[in-house]
N, CA and C of each residue as an Amber inpcrd file, in Angstrom:
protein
   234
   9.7950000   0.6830000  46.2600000  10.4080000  -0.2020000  45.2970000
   9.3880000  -0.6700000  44.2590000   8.2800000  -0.5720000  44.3550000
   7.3230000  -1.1580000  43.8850000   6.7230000  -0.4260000  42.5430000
   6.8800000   0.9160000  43.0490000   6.4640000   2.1260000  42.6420000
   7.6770000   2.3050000  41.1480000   8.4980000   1.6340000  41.2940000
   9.6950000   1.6860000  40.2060000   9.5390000   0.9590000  39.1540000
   9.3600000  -0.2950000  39.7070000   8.8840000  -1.2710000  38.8380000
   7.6780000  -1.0470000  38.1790000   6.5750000  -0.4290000  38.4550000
   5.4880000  -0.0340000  38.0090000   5.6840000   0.9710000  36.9580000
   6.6650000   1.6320000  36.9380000   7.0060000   2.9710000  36.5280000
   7.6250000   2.5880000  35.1800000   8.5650000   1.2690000  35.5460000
   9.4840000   1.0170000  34.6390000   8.8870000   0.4010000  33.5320000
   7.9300000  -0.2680000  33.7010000   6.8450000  -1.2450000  33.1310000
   5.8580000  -0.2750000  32.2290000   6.2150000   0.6290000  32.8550000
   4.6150000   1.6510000  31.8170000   5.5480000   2.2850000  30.6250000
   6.5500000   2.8820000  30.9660000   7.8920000   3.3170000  30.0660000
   8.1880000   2.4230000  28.8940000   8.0620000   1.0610000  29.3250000
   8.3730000  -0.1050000  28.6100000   7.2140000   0.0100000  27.2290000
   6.1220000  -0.0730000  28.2120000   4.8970000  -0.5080000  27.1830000
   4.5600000   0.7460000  26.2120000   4.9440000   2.1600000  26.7920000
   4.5480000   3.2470000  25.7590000   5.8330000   2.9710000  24.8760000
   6.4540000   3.0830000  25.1780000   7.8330000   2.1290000  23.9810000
   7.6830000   1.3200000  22.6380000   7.1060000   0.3810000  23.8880000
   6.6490000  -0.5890000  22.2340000   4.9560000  -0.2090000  21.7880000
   4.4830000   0.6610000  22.1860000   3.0750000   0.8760000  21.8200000
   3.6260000   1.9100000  20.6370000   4.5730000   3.2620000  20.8920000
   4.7700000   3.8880000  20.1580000   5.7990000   3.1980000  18.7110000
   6.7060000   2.3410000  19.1160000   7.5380000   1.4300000  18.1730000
   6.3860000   0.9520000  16.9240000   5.2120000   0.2760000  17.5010000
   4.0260000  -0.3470000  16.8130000   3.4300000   0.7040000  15.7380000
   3.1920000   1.7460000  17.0180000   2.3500000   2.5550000  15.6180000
   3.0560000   3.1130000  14.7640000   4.2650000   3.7810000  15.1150000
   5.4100000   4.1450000  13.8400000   5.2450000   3.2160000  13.1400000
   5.5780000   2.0170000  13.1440000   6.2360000   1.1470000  11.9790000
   4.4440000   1.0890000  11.2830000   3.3110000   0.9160000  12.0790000
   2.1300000   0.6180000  11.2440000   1.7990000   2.3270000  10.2110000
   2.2830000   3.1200000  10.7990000   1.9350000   4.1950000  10.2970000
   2.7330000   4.2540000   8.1060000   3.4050000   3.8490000   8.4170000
   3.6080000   3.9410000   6.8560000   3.6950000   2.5870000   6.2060000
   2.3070000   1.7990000   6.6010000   1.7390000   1.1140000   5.8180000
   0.5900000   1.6300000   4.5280000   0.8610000   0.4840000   3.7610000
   0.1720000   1.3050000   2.9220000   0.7720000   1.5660000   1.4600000
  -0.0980000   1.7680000   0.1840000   0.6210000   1.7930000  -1.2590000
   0.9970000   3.1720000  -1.2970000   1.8660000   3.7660000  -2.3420000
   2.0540000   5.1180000  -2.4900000   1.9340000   5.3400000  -3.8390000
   1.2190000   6.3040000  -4.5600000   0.6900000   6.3270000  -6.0650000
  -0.4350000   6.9420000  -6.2480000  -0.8000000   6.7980000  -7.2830000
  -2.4110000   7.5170000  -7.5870000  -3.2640000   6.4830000  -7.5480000
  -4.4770000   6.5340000  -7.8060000  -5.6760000   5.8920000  -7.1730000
  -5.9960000   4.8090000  -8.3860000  -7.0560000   3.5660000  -7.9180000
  -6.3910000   2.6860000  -9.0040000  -7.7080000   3.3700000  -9.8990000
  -8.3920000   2.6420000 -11.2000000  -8.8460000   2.8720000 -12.3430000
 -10.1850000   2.2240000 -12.1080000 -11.6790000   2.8670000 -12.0590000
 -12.7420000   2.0020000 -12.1910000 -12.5240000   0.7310000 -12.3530000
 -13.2260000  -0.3330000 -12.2460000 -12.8630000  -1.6190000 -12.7590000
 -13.5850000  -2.0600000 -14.4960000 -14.4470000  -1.1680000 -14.7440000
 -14.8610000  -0.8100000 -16.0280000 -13.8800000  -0.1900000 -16.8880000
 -12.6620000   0.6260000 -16.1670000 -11.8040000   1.2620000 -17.1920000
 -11.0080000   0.2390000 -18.0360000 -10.6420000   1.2130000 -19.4720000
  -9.8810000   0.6430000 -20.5230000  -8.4200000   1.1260000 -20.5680000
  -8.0600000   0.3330000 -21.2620000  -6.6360000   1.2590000 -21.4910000
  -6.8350000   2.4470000 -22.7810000  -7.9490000   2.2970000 -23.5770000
  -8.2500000   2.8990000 -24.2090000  -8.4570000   4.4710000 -23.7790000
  -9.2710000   4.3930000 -22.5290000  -9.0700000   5.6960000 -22.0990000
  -7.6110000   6.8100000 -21.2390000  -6.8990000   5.8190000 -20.9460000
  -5.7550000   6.0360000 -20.2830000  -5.2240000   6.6790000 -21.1550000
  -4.7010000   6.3970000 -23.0490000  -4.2600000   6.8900000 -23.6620000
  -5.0560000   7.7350000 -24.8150000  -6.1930000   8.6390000 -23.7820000
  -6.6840000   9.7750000 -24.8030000  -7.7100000   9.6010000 -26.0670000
  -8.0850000   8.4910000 -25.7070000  -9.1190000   8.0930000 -27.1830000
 -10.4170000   8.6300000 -26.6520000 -11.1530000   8.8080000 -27.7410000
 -12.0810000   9.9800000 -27.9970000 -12.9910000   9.1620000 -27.4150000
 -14.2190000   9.7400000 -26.6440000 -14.8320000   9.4280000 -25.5340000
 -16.0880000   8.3840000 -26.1020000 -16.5170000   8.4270000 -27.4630000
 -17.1230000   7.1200000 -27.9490000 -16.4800000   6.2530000 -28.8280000
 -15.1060000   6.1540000 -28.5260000 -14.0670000   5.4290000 -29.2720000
 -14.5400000   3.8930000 -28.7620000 -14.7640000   2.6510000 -29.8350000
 -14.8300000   1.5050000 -29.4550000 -12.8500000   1.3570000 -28.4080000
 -13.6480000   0.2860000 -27.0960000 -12.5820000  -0.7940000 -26.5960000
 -12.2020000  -1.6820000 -27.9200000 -10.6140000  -1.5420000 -27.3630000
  -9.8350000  -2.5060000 -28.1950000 -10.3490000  -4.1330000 -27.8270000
 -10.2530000  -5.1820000 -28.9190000 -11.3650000  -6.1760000 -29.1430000
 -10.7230000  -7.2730000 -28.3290000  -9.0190000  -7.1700000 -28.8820000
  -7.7700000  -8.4570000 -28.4690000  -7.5940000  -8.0280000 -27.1650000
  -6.7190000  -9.5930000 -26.8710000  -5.8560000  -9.0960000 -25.8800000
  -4.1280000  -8.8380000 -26.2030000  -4.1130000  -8.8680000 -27.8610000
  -3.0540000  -8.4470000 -28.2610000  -2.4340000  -6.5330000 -28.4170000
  -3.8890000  -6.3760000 -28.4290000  -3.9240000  -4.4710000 -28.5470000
  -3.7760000  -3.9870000 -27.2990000  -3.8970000  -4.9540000 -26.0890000
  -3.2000000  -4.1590000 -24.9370000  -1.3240000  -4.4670000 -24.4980000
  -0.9120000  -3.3170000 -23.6980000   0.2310000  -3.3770000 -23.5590000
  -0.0090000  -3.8590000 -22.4780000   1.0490000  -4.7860000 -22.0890000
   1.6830000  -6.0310000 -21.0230000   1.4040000  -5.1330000 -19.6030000
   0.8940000  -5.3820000 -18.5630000   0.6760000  -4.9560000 -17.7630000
   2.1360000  -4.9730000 -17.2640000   2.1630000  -3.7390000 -16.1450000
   3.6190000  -3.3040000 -15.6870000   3.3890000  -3.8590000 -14.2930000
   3.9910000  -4.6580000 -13.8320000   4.3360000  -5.0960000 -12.3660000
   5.4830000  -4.4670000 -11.6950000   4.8350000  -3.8330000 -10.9670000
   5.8970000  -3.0800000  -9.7080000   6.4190000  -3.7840000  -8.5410000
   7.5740000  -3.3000000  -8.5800000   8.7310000  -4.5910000  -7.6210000
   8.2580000  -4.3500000  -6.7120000   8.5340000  -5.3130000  -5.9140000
   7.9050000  -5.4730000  -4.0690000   8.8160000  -5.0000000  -3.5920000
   8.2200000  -3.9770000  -2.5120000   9.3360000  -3.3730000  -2.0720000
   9.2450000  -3.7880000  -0.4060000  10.1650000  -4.4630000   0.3470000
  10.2140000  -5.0160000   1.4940000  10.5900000  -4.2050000   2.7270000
  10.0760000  -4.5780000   3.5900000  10.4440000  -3.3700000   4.9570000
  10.3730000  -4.4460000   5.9460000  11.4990000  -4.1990000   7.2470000
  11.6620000  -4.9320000   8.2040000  10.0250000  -5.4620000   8.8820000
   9.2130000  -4.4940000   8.9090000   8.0940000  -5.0060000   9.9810000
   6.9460000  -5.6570000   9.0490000   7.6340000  -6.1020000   7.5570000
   6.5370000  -6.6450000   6.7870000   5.7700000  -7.8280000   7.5690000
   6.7180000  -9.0090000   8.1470000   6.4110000  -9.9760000   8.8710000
   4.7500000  -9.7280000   9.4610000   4.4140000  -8.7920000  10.3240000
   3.3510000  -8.1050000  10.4430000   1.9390000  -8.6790000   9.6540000
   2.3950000  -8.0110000   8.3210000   1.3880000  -8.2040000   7.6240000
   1.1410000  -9.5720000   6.7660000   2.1130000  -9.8100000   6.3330000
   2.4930000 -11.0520000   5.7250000   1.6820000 -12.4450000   7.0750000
């Protein structure tokens, strides 16, 4: 009887061990890689490689914020 319960208990735990790493496994951003922290937007759009940086912060375009995208096991990380 003992031997069941032991049995049943290990079944249990590879369960939620495997539940864990699935859900941790597609953590993580999806996209291309981000930009030196020296980069311009100047170079993003093709300007010639001793082209002065733009001076304003009116000559750059509005940075694009990407929606949050939510998943049940965020709690996790959050």
């Amino acid at each position: 009887m003992n031997s069941l319960s032991d049995l049943r208990l290990v079944r249990i735990a590879v369960i939620g061990a495997l539940v864990v790493a699935l859900g941790l496994a597609g953590c993580g951003r999806k996209g291309g890689l981000d930009p030196p922290p020296g980069a311009t937007a100047a170079a993003d759009q093709g300007a010639p490689p001793g082209a002065a940086p733009p001076t304003s912060a009116d000559a750059l375009p509005p940075p694009v914020q990407p929606l949050p995208r939510r998943t049940p096991i965020d709690w996790l990380i959050d």
